[in-house]
C-alpha positions in Angstrom: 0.0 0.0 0.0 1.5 3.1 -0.7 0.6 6.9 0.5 -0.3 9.6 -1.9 -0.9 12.4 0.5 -1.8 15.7 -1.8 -1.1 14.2 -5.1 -3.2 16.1 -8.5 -6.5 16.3 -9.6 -9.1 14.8 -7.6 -12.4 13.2 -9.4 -14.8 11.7 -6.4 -14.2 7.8 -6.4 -18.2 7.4 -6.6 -18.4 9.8 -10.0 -19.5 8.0 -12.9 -17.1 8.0 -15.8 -18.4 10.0 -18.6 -17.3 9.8 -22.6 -15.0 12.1 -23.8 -11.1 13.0 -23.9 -11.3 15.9 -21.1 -14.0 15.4 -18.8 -12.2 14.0 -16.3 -9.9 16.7 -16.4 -12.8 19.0 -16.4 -14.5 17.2 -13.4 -11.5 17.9 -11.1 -11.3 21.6 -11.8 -14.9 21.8 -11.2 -14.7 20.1 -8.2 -11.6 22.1 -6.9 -13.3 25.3 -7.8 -16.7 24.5 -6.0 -14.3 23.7 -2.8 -12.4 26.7 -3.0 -16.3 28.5 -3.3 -18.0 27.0 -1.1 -14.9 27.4 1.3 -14.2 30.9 0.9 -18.4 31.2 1.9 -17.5 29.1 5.1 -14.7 30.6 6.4 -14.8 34.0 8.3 -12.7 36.2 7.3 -10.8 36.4 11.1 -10.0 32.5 10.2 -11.2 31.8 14.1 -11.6 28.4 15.0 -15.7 26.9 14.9 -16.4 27.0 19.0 -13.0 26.7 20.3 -12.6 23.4 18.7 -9.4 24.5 16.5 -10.7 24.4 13.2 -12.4 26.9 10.9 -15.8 26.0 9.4 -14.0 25.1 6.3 -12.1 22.6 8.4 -14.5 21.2 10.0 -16.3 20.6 6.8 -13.5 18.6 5.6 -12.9 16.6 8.3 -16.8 15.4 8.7 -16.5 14.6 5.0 -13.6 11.4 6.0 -17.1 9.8 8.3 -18.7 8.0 9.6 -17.0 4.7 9.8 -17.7 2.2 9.4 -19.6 3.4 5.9 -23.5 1.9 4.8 -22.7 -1.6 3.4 -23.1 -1.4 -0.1 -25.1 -3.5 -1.9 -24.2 -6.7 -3.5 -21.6 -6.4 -6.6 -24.4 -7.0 -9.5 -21.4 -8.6 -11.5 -21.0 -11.5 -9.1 -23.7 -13.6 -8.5 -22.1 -14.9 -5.0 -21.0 -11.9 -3.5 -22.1 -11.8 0.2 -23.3 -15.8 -0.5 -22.2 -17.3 2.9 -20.7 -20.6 1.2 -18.9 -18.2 -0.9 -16.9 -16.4 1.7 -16.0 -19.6 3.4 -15.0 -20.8 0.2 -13.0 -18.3 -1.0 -11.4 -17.6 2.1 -10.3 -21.6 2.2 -8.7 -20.8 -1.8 -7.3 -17.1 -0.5 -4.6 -19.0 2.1 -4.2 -22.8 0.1 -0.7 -22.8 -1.7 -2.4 -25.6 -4.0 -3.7 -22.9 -6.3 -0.1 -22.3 -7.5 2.4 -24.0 -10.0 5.0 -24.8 -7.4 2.4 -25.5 -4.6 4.0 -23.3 -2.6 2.5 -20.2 -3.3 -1.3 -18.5 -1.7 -2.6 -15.5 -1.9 -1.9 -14.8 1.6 1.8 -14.6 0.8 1.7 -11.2 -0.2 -1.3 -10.4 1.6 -0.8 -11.7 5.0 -3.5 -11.2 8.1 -0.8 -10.2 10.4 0.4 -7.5 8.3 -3.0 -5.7 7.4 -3.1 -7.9 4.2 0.3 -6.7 2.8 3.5 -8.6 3.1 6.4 -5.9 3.9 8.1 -6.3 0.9 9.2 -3.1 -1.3 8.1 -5.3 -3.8 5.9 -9.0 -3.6 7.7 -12.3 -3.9 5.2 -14.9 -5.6 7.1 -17.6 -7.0 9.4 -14.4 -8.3 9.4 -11.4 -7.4 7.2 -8.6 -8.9 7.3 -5.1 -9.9 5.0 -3.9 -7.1 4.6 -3.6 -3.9 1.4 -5.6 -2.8 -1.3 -3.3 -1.3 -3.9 -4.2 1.4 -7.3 -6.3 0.3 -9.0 -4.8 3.0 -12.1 -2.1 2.5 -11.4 -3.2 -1.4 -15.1 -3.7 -1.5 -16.9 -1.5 -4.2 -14.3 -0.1 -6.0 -14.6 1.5 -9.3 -10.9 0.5 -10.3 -8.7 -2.8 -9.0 -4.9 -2.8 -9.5 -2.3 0.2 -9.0 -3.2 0.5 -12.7 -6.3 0.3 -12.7 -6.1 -2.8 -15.4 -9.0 -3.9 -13.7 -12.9 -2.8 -13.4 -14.0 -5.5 -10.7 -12.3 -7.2 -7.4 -13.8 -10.9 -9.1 -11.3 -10.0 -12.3 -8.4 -8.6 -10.1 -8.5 -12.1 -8.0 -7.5 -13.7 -11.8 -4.8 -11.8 -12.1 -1.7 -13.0 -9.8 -3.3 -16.6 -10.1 -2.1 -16.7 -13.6 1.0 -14.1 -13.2 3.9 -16.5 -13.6 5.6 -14.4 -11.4 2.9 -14.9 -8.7 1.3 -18.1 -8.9 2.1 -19.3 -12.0 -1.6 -20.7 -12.9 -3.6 -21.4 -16.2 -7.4 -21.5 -16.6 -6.7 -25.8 -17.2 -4.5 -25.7 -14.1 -6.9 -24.3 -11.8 -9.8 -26.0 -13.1 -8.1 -29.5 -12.4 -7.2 -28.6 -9.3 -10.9 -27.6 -7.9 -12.0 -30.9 -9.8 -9.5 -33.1 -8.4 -9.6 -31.8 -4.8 -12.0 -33.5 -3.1 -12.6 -30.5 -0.4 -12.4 -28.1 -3.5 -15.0 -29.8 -5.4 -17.5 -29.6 -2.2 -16.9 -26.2 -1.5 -17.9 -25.4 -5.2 -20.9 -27.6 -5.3 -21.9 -25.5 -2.0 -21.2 -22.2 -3.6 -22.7 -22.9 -7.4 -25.1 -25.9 -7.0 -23.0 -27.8 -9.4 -20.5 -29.2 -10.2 -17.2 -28.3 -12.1 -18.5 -27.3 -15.4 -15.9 -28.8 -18.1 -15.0 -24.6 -19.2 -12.2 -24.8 -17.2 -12.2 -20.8 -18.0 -15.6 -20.6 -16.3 -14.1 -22.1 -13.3 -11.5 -20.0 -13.4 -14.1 -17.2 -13.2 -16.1 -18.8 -10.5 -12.8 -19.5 -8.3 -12.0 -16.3 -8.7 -15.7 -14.6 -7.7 -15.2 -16.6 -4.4 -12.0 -15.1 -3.5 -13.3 -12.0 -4.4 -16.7 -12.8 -1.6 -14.0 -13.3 0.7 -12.3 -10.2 0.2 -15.2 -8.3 0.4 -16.3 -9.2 3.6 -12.8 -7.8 5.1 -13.6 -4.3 6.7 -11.2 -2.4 9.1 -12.3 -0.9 12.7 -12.8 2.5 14.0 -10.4 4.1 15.1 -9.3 7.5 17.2 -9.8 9.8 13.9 -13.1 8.1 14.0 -14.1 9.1 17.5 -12.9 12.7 17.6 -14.6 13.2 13.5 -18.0 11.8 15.4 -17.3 14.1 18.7 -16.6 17.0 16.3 -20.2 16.0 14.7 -22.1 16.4 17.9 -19.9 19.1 19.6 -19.0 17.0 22.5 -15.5 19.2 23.9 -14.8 16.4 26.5 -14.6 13.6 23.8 -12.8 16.2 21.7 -10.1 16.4 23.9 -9.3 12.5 24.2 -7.8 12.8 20.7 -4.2 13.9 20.9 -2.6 17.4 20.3 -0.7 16.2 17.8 -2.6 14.0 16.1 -4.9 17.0 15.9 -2.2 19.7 14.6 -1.4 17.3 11.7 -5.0 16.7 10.7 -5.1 20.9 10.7 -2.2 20.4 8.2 -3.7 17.7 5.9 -7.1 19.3 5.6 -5.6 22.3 5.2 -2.5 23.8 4.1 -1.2 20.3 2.6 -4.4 20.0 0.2 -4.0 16.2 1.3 -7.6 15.6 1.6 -8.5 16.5 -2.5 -7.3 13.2 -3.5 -7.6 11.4 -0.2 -11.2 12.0 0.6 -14.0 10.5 2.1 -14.4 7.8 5.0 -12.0 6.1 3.0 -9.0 8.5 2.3 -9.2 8.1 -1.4 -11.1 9.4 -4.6 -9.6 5.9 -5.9 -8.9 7.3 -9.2 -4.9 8.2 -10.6 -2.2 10.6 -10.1 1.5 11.4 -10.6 3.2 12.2 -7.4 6.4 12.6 -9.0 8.0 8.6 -8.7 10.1 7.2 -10.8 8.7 5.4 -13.8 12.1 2.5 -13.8 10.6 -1.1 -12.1 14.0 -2.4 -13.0 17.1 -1.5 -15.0 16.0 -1.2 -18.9 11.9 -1.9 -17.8 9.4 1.3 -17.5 6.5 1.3 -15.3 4.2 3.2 -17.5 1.0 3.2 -14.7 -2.1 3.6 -15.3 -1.5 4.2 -19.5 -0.6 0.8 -19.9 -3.5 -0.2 -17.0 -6.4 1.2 -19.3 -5.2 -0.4 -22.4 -4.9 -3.9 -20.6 -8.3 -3.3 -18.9 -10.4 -2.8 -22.2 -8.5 -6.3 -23.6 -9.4 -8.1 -20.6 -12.0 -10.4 -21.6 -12.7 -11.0 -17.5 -14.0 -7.2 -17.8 -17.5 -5.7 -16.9 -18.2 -5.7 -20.6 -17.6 -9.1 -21.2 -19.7 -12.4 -21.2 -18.4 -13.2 -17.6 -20.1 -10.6 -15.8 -23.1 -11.9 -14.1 -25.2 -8.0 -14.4 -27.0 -8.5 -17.5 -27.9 -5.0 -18.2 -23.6 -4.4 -17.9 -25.1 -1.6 -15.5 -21.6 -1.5 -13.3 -19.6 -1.5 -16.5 -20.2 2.5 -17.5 -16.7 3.1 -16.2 -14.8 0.6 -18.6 -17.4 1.8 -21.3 -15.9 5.3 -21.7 -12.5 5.0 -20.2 -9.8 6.7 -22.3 -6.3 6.2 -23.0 -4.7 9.2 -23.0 -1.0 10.6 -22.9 -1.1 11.9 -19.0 -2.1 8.8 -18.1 1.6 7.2 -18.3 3.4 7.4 -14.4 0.3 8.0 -12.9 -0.9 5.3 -9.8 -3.9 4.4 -7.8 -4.4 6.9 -4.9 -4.5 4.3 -1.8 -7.1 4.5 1.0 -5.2 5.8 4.5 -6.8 3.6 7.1 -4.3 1.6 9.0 -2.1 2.9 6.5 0.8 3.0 9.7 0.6 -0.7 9.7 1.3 -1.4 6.1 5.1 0.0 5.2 6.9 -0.1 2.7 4.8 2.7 0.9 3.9 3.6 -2.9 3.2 1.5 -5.9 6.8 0.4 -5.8 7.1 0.4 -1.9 10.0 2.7 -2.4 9.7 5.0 0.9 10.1 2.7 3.9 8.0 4.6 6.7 5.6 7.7 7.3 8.0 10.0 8.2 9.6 9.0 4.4 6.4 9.5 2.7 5.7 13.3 4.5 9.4 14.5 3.3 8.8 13.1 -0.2 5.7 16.2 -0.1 7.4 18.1 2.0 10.4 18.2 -1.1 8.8 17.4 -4.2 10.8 17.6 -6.7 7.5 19.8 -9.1 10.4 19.2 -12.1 9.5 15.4 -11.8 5.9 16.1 -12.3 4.8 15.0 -15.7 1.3 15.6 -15.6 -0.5 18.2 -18.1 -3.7 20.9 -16.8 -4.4 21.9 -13.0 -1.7 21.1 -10.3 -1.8 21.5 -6.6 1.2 19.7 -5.6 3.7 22.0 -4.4 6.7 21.2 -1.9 4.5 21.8 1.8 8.1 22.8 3.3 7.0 21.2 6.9 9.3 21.7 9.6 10.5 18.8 11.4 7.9 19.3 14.3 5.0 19.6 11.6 6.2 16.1 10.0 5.9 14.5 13.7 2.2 16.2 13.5 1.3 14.7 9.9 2.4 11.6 10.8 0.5 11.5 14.6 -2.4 12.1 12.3 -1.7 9.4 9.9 -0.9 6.7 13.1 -4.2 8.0 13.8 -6.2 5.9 11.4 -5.3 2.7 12.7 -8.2 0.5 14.2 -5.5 -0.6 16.6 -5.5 -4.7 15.8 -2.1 -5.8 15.5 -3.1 -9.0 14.0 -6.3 -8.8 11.6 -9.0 -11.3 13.0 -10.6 -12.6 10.4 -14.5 -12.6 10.4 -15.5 -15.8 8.3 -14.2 -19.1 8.7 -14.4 -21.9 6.3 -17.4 -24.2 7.0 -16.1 -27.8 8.0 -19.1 -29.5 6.1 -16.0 -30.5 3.5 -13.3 -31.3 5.3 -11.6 -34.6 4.3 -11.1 -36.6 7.5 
């Protein structure tokens, strides 16, 4: 998982996608240009704190925008006919940490997304049965995306799942291999009849699909906690001073700074902490001597080949009514360097940081805004990344903040556990 704090343009995650070259261009101004409106009408022209609590109205505004937590459940994904099936969960969460869904039978996805590590691995970059380009982000709060992958190569979490099981790199898998395996292990085979009502179809593609829209069932029912941000956003709600003051100085001074002067929350907004779309934060485009990481240009040209897409015959929404995103998605020339903007909750407990997990802690990630390097920017339109300049005290604040959004679990307990109605005694 990496950090993006104040990184360009800022589309709202739950905007639909809309045809044409520059509207999402277009979209960001607009919305930065309401803000700056609706915040110059907020803010009194004193800038004195709303009720002693610290924060102008402006402020405050931003703040409540990042609650409550935990968020409405959203509905079932209309593109997987199991999501939030029972028998699904436990089946996919029994796939999610087997190695026998790899070439070398060594290999789950748990490797690189490990419980104990908020569902990351602590690699710069993941080790499958080689190791990667990337660094492997958290699965958790994955659930209803518009965009899967640090490219964005894919439209739906069901898709994403297919990805590292056929990766050579990560798992090493074909359709044929993974649909012998589910047919040939016994506890497999039950676990699918239990999820689908059938068994194995002879498409071994089709169970590849259906594997992978249990894993991705799994995945969706794994949610993170409240945390302290949580608590003061909700005493900040109702005006309660004494709850207020339980949250710490610091942690307070740095959330000044990131709803504020550091512009952090445009791209990472909402309960969340992201607007899940794409931005260059001024990385490095080199995943190895001689081989470019081109982002989210290359990420929209593998997306709209992917026959696993929201378009294609594998969805299960008929009426392709998720799939207006993929539908009028353009490739265009800004697109190359840019990278998912992460979500920041437990983000403290998920180091190394960005798509390449090139900055090893916080404190790395608040110098690389503090000193960015604008010349390395190659983005085209609006900007509103400039170096923040933060004295050393100010980084401690930004990243009390940041420590802040952590539900405080060590180890992630996992919700669902596999049914034993298919165990193999």
């Amino acid at each position: 998982m990496t950090s993006s704090l104040g990184s360009p343009r800022a589309p709202s995650a739950r905007q639909a996608a809309r045809p044409g070259r520059r509207v999402a261009a277009l979209a960001g101004r607009c919305a930065l240009v309401v803000s700056a409106a609706l915040a110059a009408v907020a803010a009194p022209a004193s800038g004195d704190d709303t009720a002693g609590t610290g924060f102008a109205p402006d402020e405050v505004a931003r703040i409540l925008s990042h609650g409550p937590w935990p968020p409405p459940v959203p509905g079932r994904d209309p593109s997987n006919r199991v999501s939030g099936n029972a028998d699904a969960i436990a089946f996919g969460e029994r796939l999610f940490f087997d190695t026998r869904l790899s070439s070398t039978g060594l290999v789950s996805c748990a490797r690189c997304h490990q419980p104990g590590r908020y569902f990351t691995d602590g690699h710069e970059r993941s080790i499958g049965i080689a190791p990667t380009d990337r660094n492997a982000p958290t699965v958790v709060d994955v659930r209803g995306r518009r965009w899967y992958g640090w490219d964005g190569s894919h439209d739906n979490l069901w898709s994403q799942s297919i990805r590292p099981l056929l990766d050579p790199r990560e798992m090493g898998m074909t359709p044929a291999t993974v649909a012998r395996t589910i047919r040939r292990e016994q506890d497999f085979a039950c676990r699918y009849r239990m999820t689908y009502h059938r068994d194995p179809p002879a498409d071994d593609r089709q169970v590849l699909v259906d594997v992978a829209k249990a894993l991705a069932a799994f995945q969706e029912s794994l949610a993170s906690g409240r945390t302290p941000f949580d608590d003061f956003r909700d005493a900040l709600a109702r005006g309660d001073r004494a709850a207020m003051a339980r949250y710490p100085e610091a942690a307070k001074r740095g959330l000044k700074i990131f709803v504020g002067r550091g512009s952090c929350s445009v791209c990472h907004v909402g309960p969340a902490f992201t607007n899940g779309e794409f931005h260059d934060i001024g990385l490095g485009f080199f995943a190895a001597p001689g081989r470019v990481d081109p982002g989210r240009h290359a990420g929209i040209a593998r997306l709209r080949a992917n026959s696993y897409n929201l378009l294609g015959r594998y969805s299960d929404d008929p009426a392709r009514t998720t799939a207006t995103s993929t539908r009028h998605v353009v490739q265009e020339h800004r697109n190359f360097g840019e990278f998912r903007v992460p979500g920041l909750r437990n983000v403290a407990a998920t180091a190394p940081y960005m798509h390449d997990g090139s900055l090893k802690s916080l404190r790395e990630v608040v110098r690389h805004y503090s000193e960015i390097d604008e010349e390395r920017l190659h983005v085209h339109g609006e900007r509103i990344l400039r170096p923040l300049r933060l004295t050393e005290p100010e980084s401690a604040d930004l990243v009390a903040f940041l420590e802040s959004l952590g539900d405080g679990t060590p180890v992630f307990r996992l919700t669902q556990r596999a049914r034993p109605a298919c165990e193999v005694l």
